[in-house]
NUGU-856250 format. One record per atom (N, C-alpha, C): x, y, z. Coordinates in steps of 0.2 Angstrom, whole numbers, padded with zeros to 4 digits, always signed. Layout:
N
XYZ
...
This chain:
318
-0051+0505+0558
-0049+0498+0561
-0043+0500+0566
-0044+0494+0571
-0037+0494+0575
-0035+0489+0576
-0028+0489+0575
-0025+0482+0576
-0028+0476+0570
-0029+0478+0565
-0032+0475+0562
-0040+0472+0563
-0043+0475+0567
-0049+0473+0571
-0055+0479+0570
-0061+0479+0568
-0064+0483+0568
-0068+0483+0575
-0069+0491+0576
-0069+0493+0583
-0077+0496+0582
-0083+0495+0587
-0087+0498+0590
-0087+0499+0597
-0087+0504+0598
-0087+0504+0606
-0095+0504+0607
-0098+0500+0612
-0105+0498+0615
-0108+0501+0620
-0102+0507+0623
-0103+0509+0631
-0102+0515+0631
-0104+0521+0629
-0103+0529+0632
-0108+0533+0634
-0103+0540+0635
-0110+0542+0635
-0110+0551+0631
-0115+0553+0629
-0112+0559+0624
-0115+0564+0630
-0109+0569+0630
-0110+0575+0635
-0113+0580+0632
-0118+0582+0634
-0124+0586+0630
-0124+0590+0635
-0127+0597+0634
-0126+0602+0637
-0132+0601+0643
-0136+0599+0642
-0143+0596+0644
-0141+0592+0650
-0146+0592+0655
-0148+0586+0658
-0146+0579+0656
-0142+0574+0659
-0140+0569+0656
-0146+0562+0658
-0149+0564+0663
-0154+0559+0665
-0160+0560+0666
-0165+0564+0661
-0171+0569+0662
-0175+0565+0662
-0176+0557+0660
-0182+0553+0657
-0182+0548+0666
-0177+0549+0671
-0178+0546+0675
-0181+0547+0683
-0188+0552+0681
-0193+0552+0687
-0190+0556+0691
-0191+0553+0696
-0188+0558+0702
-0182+0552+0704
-0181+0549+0701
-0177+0542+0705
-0170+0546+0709
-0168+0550+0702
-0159+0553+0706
-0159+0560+0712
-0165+0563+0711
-0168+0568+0717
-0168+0564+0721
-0174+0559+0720
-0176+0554+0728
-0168+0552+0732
-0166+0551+0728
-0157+0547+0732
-0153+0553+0734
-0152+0558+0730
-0150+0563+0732
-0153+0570+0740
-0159+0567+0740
-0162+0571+0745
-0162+0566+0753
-0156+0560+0752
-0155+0556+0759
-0148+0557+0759
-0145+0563+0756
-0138+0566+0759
-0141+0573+0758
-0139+0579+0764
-0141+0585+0764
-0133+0588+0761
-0133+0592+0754
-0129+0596+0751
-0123+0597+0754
-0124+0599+0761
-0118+0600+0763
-0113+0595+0765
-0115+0589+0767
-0111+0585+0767
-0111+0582+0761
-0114+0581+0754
-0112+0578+0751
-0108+0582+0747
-0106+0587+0749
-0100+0591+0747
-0093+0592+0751
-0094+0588+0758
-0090+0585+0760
-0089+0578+0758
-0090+0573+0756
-0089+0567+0754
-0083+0569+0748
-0088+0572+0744
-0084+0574+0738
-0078+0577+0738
-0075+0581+0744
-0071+0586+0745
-0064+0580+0749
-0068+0575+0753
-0063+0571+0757
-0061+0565+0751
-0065+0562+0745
-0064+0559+0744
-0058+0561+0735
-0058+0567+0734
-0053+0570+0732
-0050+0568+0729
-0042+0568+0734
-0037+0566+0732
-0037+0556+0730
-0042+0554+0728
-0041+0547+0726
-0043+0548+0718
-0049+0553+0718
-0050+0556+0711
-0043+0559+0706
-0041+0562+0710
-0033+0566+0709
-0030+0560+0706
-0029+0555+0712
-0023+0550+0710
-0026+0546+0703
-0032+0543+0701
-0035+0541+0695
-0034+0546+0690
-0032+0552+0692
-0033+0556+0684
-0026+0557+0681
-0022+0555+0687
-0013+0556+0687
-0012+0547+0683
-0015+0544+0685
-0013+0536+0683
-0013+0536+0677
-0018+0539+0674
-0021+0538+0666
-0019+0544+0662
-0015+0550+0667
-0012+0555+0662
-0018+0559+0659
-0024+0561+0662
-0031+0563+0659
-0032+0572+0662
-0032+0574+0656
-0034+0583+0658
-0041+0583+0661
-0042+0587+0665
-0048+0589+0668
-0051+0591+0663
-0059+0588+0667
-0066+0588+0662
-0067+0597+0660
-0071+0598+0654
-0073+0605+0654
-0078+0606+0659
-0079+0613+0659
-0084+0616+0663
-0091+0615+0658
-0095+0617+0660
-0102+0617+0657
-0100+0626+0656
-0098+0629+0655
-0096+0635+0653
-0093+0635+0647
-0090+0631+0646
-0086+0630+0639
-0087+0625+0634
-0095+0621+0637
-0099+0619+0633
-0100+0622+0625
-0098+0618+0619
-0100+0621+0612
-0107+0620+0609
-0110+0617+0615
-0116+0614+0611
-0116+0608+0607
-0122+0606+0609
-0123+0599+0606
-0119+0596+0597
-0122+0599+0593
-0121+0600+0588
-0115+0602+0585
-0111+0604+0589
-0102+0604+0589
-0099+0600+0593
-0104+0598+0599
-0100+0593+0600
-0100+0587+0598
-0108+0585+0594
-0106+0578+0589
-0102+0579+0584
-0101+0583+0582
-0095+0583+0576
-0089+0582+0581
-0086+0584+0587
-0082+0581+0588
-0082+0576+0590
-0086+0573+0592
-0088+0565+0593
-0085+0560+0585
-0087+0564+0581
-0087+0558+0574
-0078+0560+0574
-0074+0567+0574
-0068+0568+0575
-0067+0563+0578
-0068+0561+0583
-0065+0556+0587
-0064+0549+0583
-0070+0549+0581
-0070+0540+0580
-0065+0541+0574
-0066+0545+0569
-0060+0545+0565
-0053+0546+0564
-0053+0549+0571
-0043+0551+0571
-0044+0543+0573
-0047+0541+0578
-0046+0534+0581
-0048+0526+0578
-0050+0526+0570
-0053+0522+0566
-0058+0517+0571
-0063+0521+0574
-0068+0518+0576
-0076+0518+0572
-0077+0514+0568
-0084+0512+0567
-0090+0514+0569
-0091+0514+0575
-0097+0517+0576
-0097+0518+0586
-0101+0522+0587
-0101+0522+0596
-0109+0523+0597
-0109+0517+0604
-0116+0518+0606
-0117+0522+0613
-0119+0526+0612
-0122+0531+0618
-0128+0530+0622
-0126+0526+0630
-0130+0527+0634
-0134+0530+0636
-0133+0537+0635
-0135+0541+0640
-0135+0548+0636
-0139+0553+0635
-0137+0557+0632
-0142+0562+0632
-0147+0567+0637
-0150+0572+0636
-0155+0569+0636
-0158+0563+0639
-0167+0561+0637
-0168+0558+0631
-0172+0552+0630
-0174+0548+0623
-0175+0553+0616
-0179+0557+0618
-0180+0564+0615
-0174+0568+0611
-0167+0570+0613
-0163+0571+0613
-0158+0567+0611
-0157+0562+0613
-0153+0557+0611
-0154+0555+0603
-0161+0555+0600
-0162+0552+0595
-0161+0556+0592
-0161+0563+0591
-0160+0570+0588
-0151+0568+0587
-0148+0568+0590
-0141+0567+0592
-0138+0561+0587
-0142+0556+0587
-0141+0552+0585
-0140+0553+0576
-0146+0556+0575
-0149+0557+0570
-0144+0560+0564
-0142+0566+0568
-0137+0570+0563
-0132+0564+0561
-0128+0559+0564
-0124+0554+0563
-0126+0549+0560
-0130+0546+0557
-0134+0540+0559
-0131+0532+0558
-0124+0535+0553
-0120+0529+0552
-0114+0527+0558
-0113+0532+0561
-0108+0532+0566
-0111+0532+0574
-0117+0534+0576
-0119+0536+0580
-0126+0530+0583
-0126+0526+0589
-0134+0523+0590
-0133+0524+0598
-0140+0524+0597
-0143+0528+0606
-0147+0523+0609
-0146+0523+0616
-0150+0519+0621
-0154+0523+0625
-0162+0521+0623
-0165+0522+0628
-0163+0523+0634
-0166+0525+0638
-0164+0528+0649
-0170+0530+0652
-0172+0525+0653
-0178+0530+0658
-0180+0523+0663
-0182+0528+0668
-0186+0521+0674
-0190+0515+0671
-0189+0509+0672
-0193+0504+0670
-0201+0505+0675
-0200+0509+0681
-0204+0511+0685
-0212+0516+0685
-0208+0522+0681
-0212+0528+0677
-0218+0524+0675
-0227+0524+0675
-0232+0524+0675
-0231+0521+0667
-0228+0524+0662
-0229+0525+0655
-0220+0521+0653
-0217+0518+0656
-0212+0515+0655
-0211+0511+0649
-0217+0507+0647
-0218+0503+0641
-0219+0508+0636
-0224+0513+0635
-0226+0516+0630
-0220+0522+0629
-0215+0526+0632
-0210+0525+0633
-0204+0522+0629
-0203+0518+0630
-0197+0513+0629
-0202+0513+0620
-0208+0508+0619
-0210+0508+0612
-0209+0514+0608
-0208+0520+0609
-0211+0525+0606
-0203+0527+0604
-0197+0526+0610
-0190+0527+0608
-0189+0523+0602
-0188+0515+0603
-0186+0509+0598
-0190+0513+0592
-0196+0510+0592
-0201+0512+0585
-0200+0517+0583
-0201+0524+0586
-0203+0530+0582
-0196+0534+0581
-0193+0535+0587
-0184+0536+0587
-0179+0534+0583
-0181+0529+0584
-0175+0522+0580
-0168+0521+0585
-0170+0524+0593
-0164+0521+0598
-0164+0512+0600
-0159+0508+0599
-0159+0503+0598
-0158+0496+0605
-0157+0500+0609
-0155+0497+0618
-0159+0502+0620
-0157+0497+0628
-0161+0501+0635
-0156+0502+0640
-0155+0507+0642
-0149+0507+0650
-0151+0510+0655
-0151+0506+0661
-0151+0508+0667
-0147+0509+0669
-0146+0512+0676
-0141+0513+0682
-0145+0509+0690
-0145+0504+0689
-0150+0499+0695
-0146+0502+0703
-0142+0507+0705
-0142+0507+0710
-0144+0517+0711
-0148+0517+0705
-0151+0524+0705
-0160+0525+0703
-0161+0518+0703
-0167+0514+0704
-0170+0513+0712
-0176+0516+0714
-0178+0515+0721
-0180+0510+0721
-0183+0507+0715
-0189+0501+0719
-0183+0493+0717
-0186+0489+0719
-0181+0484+0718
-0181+0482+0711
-0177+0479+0707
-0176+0481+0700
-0179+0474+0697
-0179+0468+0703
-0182+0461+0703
-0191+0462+0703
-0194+0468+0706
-0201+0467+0707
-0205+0467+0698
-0211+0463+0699
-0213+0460+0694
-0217+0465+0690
-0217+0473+0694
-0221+0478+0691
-0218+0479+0684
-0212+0479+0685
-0207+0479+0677
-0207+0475+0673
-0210+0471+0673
-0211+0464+0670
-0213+0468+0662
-0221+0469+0663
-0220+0471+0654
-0216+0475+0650
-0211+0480+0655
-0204+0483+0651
-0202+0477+0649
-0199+0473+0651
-0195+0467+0648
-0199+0464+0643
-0205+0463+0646
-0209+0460+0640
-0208+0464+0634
-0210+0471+0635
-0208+0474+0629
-0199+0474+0623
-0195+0473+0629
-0188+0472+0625
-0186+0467+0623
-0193+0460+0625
-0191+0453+0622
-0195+0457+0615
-0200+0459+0613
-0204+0461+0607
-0198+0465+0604
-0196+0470+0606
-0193+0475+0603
-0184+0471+0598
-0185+0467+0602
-0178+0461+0602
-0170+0467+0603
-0172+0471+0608
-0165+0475+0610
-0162+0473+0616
-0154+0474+0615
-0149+0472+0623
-0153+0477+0627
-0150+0474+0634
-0153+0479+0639
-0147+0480+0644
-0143+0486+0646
-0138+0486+0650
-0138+0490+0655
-0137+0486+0659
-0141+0488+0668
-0134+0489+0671
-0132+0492+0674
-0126+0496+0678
-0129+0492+0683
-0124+0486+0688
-0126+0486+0694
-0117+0487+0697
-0116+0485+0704
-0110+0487+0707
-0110+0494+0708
-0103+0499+0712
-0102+0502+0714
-0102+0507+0709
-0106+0514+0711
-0107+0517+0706
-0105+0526+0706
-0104+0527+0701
-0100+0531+0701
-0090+0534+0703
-0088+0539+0701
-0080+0539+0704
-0079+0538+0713
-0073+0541+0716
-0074+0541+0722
-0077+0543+0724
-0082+0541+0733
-0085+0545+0737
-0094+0542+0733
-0094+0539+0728
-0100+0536+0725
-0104+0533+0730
-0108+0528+0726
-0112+0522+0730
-0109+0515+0729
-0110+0512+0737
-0106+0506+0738
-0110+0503+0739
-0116+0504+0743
-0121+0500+0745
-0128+0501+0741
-0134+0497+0738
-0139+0501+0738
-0143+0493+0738
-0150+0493+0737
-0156+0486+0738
-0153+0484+0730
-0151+0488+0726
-0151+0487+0719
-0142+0486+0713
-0139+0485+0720
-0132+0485+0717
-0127+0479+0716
-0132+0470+0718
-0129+0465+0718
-0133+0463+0711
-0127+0461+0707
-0129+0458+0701
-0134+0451+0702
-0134+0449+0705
-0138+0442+0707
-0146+0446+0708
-0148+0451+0708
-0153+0454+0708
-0155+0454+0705
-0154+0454+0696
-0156+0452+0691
-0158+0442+0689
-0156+0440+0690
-0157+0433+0692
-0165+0431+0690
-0168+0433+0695
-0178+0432+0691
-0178+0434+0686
-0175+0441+0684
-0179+0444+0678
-0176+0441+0672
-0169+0437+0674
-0164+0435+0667
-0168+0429+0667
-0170+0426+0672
-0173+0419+0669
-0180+0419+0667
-0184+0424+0670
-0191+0424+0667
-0192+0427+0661
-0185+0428+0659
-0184+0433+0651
-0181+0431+0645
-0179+0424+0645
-0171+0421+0641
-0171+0423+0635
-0176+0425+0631
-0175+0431+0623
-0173+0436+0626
-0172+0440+0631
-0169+0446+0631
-0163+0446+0633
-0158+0450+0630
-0151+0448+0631
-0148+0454+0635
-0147+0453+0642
-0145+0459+0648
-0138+0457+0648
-0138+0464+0649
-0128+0466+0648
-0126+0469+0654
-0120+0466+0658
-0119+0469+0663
-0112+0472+0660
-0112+0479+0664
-0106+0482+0661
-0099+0482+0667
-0095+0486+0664
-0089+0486+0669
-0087+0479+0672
-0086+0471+0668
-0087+0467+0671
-0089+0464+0676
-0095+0468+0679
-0098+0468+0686
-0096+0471+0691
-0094+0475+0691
-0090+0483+0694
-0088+0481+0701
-0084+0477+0703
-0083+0475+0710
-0088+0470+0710
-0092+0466+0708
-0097+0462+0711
-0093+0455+0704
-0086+0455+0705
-0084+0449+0699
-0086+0442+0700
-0088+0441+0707
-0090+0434+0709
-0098+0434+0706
-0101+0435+0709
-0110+0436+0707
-0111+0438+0701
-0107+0441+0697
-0111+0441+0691
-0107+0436+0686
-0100+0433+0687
-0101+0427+0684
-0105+0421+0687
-0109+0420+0694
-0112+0418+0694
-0119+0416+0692
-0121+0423+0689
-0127+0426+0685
-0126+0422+0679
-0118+0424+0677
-0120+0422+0666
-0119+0416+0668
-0120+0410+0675
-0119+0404+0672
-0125+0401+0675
-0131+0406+0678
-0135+0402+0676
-0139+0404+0671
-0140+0410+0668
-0145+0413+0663
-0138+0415+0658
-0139+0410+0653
-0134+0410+0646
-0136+0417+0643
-0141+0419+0644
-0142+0428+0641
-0139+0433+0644
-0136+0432+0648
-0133+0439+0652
-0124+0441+0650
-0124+0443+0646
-0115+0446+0646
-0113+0451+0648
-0109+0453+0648
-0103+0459+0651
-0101+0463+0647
-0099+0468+0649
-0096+0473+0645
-0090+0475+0648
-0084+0478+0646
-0079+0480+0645
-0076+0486+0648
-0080+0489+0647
-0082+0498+0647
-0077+0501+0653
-0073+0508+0654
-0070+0509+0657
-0064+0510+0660
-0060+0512+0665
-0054+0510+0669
-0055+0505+0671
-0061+0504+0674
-0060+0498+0679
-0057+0500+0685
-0057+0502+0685
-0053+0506+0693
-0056+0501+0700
-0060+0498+0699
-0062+0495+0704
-0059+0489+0705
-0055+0486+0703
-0051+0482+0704
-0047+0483+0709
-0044+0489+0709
-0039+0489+0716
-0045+0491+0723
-0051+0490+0724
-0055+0491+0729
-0058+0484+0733
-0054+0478+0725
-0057+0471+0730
-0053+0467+0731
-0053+0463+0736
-0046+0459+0739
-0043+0454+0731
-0038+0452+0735
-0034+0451+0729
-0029+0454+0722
-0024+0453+0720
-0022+0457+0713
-0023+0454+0705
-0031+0457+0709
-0037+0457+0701
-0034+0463+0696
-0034+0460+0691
-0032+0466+0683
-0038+0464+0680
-0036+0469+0674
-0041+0467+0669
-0040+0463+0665
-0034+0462+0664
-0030+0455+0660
-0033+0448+0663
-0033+0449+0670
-0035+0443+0673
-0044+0443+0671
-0048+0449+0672
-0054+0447+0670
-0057+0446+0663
-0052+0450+0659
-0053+0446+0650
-0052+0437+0650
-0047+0434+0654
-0047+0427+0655
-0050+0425+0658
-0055+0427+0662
-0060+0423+0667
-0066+0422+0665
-0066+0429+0661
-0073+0428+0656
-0073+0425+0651
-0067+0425+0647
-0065+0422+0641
-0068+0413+0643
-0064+0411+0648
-0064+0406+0650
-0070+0402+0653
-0074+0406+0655
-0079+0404+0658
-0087+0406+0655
-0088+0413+0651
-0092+0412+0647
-0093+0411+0638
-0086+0412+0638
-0082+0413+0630
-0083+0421+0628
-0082+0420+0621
-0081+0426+0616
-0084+0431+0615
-0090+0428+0614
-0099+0429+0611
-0103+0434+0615
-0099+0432+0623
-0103+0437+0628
-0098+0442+0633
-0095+0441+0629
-0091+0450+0629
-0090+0454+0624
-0093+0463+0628
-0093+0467+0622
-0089+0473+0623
-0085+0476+0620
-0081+0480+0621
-0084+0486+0621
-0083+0491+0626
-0084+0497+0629
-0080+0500+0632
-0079+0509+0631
-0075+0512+0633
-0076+0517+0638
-0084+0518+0638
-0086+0521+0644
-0084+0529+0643
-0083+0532+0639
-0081+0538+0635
-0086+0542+0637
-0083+0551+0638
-0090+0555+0639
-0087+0563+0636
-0082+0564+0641
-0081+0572+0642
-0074+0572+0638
-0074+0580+0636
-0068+0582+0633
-0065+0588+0636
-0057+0588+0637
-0055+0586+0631
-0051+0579+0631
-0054+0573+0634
-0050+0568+0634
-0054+0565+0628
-0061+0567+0625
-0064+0563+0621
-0064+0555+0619
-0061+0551+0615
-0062+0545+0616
-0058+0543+0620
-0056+0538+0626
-0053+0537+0631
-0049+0530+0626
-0046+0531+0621
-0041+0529+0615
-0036+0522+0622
-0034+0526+0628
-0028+0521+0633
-0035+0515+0634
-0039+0515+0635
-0043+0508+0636
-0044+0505+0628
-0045+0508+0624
-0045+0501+0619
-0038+0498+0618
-0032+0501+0619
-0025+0500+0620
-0025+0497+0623
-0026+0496+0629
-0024+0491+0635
-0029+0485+0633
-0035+0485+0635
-0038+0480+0632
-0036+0475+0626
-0036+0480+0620
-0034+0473+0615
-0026+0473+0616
-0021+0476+0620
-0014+0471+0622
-0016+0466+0627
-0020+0468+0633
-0021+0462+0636
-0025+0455+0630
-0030+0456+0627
-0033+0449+0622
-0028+0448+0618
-0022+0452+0615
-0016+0450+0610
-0011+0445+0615
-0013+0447+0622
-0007+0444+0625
-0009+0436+0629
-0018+0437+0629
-0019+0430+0632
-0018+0424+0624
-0016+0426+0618
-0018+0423+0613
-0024+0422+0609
-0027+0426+0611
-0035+0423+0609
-0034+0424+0600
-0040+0421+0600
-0039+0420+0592
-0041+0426+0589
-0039+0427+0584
-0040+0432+0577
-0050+0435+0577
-0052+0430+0575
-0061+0429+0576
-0063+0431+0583
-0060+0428+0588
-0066+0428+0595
-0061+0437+0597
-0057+0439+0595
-0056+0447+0596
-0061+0453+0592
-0061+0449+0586
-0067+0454+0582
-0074+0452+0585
-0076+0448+0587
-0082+0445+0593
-0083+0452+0597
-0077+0451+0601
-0076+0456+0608
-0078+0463+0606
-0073+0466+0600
-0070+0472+0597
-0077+0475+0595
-0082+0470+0590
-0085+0476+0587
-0093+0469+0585
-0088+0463+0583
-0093+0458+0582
-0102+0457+0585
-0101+0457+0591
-0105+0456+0598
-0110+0461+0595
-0106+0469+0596
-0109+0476+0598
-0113+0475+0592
-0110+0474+0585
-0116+0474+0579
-0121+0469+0579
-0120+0462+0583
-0125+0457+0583
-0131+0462+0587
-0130+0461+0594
-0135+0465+0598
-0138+0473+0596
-0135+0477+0592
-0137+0483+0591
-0142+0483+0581
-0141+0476+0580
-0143+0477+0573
-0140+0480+0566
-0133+0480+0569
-0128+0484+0563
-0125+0480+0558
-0122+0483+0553
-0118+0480+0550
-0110+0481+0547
-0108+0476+0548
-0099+0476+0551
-0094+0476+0544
């Protein structure tokens, strides 16, 4: 526990030596083959020193190489090392080497560790798919990245994936807004949360979780959870996109706005965790529960936020 609070984090991703997105088609080649290599090694090169100043803000040692990679199965033990020096409960892992691999992953941990399914809702075999992860697996969510998605995330082709997640009765957390670090994706057909909109309303048993408080898109996705009561937020992250939109927005300020406007119940804390040696990124559940110790919130709707939510939607016990 923290602060008296029992803590699951709802949002990471576990760094496996592996491919981190295998189950999703060709969708990340497709997007990557409309920047040719050499300028998108320019992007990355001009866009630097912003990454630099993010990694100086938060005091954070640079990531390992895939060279000093321990392998999977060392690195979940450090994984559980983590949640233990940091009295964390359990972590759910978005993303993690393919539903195949993630479950494996999962598996060595099974008390500490739950996995989300990742693959195109697009893929020919997307439902049987996603069924074979929850049923046979035992991974418990679905996560996309909607602005690494081609087709539009609203077309109706998808419709039976969702139909499948209301059967399956799993959260579904879809990445919309600006995506990835500096020099990422700002613009894409799939990056305004109100694009979700049809499918949140033609689906209200299935509960969609937008993360990163709407990643720069803070206006339109509380517009979203106020018209479809199934859609919350997640927490997850630095947040760093606050200093890229007008006004002086914090995170303080977005724990009260959602507080205020959709309550307790639809906010889930996430850390957004991956690489080591920063391992559990410990400075955001810090900041975060100073900021809800400091708006006053109650006792109860902090354990909601903290760990309550993440074991309602994941099926756990607290």
């Amino acid at each position: 526990m923290y602060q008296g609070i029992e803590i699951i984090d709802f949002h990471a991703h576990f760094p496996t030596e592996r491919p981190w997105f295998p189950d999703m088609g060709d969708t990340i080649k497709n997007y990557q083959a409309s920047v040719t290599p050499e300028r998108a090694r320019l992007i990355r090169r001009m866009s630097q020193p912003y990454e630099e100043q993010w990694r100086r803000m938060w005091d954070y040692p640079t990531a390992e190489g895939k060279d000093v990679h321990p392998g999977d199965r060392a690195q979940a033990q450090r994984w559980v090392d983590e949640l233990d020096k940091y009295g964390i409960r359990a972590i759910g892992f978005v993303t993690g080497g393919g539903n195949e691999h993630l479950a494996d992953v999962c598996g060595w941990h099974p008390d500490r560790f739950v996995g989300f399914a990742h693959h195109s809702p697009f893929l020919p075999d997307a439902v049987e798919r996603l069924d074979h992860a929850i049923i046979k697996l035992g991974l418990r969510g679905y996560k996309l990245l909607a602005p690494l998605i081609e087709e539009p995330i609203e077309d109706p082709v998808a419709f039976p994936v969702w139909e499948k997640c209301a059967e399956l009765g799993i959260p579904v957390l879809i990445h919309f807004g600006i995506q990835g670090g500096a020099g990422g994706i700002a613009w894409h057909q799939n990056i305004n949360p109100l694009k979700l909109h049809n499918v949140a309303k033609s689906f209200p048993d299935v509960t969609f979780v937008i993360p990163h408080f709407g990643c720069a898109w803070e206006r339109e996705t509380l517009q979203l959870c106020w018209a479809c009561p199934n859609v919350c937020v997640d927490t997850s992250g630095s947040n760093q996109w606050v200093r890229w939109v007008p006004g002086e927005v914090t995170v303080k300020y977005l724990f009260r706005k959602y507080y205020e406007t959709i309550g307790p119940s639809r906010i889930i804390f996430g850390s957004d965790s991956s690489w080591f040696p920063r391992g559990f990124a410990y400075r955001y559940l810090q900041d975060q529960m100073r900021d809800c110790l400091d708006l006053n919130l109650p006792h109860e709707h902090i354990q909601l936020i903290f760990a309550g939510n993440a074991a309602r939607m994941l099926k756990m016990e607290l």
